[in-house]
C-alpha positions in Angstrom: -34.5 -2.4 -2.5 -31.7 -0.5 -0.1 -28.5 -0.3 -2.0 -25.5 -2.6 0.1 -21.8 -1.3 0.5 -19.5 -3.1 1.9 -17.1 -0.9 3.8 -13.2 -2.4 4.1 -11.1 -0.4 6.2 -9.3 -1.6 9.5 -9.2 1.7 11.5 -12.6 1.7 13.5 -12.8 5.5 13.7 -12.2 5.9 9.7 -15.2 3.2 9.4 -17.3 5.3 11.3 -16.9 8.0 9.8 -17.6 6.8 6.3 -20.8 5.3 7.7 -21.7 8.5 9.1 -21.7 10.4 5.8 -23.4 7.3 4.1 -25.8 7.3 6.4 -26.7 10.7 5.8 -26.9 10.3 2.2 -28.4 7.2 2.0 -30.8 6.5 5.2 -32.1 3.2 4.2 -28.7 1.8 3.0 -27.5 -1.5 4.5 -24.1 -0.8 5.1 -21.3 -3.6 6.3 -17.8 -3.5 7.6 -15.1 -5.5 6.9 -10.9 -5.2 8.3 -8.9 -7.2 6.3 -8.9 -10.0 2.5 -10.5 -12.8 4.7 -13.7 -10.4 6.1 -14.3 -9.5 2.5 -14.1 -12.9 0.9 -16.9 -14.1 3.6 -19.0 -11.2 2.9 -19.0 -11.7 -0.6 -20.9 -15.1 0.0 -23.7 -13.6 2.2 -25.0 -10.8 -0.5 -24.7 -9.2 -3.4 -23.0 -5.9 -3.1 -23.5 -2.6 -5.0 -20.4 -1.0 -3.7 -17.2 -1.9 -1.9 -15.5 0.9 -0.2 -11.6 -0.3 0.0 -8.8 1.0 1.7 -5.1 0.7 0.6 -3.5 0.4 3.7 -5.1 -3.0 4.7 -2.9 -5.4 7.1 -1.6 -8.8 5.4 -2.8 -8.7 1.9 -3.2 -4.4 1.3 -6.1 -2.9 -0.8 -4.5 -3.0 -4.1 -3.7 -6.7 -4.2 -7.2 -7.7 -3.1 -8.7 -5.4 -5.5 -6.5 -7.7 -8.2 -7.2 -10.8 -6.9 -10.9 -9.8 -6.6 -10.9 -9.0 -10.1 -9.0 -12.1 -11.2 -11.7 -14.1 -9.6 -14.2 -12.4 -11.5 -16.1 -10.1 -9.3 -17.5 -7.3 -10.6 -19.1 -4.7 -7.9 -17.8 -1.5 -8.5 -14.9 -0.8 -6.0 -13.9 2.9 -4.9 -10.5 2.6 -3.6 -9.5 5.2 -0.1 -6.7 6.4 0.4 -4.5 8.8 2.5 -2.0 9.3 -0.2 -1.8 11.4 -2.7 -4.0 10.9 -6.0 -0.7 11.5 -8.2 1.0 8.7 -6.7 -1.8 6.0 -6.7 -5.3 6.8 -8.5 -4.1 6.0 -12.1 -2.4 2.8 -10.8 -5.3 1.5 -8.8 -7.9 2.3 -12.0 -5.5 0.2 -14.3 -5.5 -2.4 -11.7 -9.6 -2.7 -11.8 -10.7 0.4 -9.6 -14.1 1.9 -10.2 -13.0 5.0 -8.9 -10.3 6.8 -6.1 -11.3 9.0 -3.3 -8.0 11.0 -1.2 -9.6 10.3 2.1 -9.0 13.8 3.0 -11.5 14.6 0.3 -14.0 11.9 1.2 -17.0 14.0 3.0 -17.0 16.5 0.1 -16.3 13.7 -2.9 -17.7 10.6 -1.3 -21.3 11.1 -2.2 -20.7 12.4 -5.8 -18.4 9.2 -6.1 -21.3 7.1 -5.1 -23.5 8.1 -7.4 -21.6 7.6 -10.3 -20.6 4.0 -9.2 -24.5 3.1 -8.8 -24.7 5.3 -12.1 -22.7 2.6 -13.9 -19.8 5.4 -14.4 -16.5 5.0 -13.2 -15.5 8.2 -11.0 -12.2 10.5 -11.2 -11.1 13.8 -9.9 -10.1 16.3 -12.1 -6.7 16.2 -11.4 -6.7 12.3 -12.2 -8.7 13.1 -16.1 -5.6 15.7 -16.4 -3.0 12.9 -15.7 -5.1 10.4 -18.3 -5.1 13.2 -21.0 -1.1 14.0 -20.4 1.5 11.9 -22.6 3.6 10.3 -19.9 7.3 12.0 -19.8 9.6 9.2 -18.8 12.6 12.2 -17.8 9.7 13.4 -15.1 10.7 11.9 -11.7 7.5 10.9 -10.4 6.8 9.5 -13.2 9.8 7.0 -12.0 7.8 5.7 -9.2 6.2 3.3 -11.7 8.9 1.5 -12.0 7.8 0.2 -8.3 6.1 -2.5 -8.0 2.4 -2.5 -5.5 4.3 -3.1 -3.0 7.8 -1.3 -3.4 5.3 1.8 -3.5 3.6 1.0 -0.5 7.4 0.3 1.6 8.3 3.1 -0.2 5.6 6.0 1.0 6.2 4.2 4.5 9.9 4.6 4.4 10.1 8.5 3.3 8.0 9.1 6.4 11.0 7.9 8.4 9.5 4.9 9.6 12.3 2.0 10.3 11.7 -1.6 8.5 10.8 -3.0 11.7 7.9 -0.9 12.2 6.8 -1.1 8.4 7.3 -4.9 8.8 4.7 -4.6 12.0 2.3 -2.7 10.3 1.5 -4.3 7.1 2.1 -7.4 8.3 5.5 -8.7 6.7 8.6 -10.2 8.0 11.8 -7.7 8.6 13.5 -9.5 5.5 10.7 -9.4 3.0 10.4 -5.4 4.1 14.3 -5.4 3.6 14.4 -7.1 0.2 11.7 -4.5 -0.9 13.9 -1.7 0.4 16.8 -2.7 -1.7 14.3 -2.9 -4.5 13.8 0.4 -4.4 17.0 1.5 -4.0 18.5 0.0 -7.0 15.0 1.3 -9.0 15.3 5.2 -8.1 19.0 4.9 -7.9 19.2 6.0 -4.2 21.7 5.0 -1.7 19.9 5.1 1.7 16.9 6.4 3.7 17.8 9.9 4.2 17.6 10.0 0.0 14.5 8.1 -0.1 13.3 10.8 2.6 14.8 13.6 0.2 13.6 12.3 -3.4 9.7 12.3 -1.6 10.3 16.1 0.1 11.6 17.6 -3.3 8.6 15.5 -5.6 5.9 17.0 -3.3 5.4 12.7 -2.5 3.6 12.3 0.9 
């Protein structure tokens, strides 16, 4: 029986991609595509799924929170969480949260397959780098390590405001009103003890954060 994944991403180009090198690796796979929470949750009815492919940056309700509320609901499919950001900031996080595994989507055509594998394996797949953070004691006076003070959703304003982007267009792009975006900023303000934007901008330049 073909193996089904269940790709959830909602740039059309990234999708095609990740069919692409799917398809190559797996011919006779049935693969599915879904953009956003409400996609998924339909597509859960109509089959059983191996794998779910899951993006982070998802409009409305983004990849981390479905992956939570899929797992509070009790579905079990392995999930491999993409992302464009950085493993240091989000691949530990996600795994707590329920992740089967965590691809850099930079990395995907040389880690993709390997991932899958492991995931239809029954094994849960990490980089290196991410079994190096597991193994290290946690060292609360390390800054980055301060970005776990941040809640989901503070991290994901967050990465979108040290890229300069205003709360207007955050608030457009995930899907969230000006004010919510706003109350998050101030959030994370008070939590990193910065004052304003330009610091935000600064504390992810000098922590390597992208």
């Amino acid at each position: 029986m073909p193996i089904k994944i269940l790709i959830v991403d909602d740039h059309a180009i990234v999708r095609k991609g990740l069919i692409q090198i799917l398809t190559e690796s797996y011919p006779d796979a049935l693969l599915f595509e879904a953009i956003n929470s409400e996609e998924v949750y339909k597509l859960l009815k109509l089959h059983n799924w191996d794998i779910i492919l899951l993006d982070i940056s998802l409009p409305g309700r983004n990849g981390i929170d479905l992956l939570k509320q899929l797992r509070s609901d009790g579905i079990k499919v392995p999930i491999l969480i993409l992302s464009m950001h950085d493993e240091e900031q989000y691949a530990i996080r996600v795994l707590k949260a329920g992740a089967s595994g965590y691809i850099n989507k930079n990395m995907a055509t040389e880690e993709l397959t390997l991932a899958i594998q492991k995931l239809l394996d029954g094994k849960k797949y990490i980089s290196e780098f991410v079994a190096n953070q597991l193994l290290e004691k946690p060292q609360v006076e390390n800054e980055k390590n301060i970005l776990q003070l941040l809640s989901d959703r503070e991290l994901q304003v967050f990465v979108h405001l040290s890229k300069g982007k205003s709360v207007s267009e955050i608030a457009n792009e995930i899907s969230l009103s000006v004010n919510t975006i706003s109350t998050y900023r101030s959030r994370i303000l008070e939590k990193l003890g910065l004052n304003n934007n330009v610091d935000i901008m600064k504390f992810a330049i000098e922590n390597g954060i992208q």
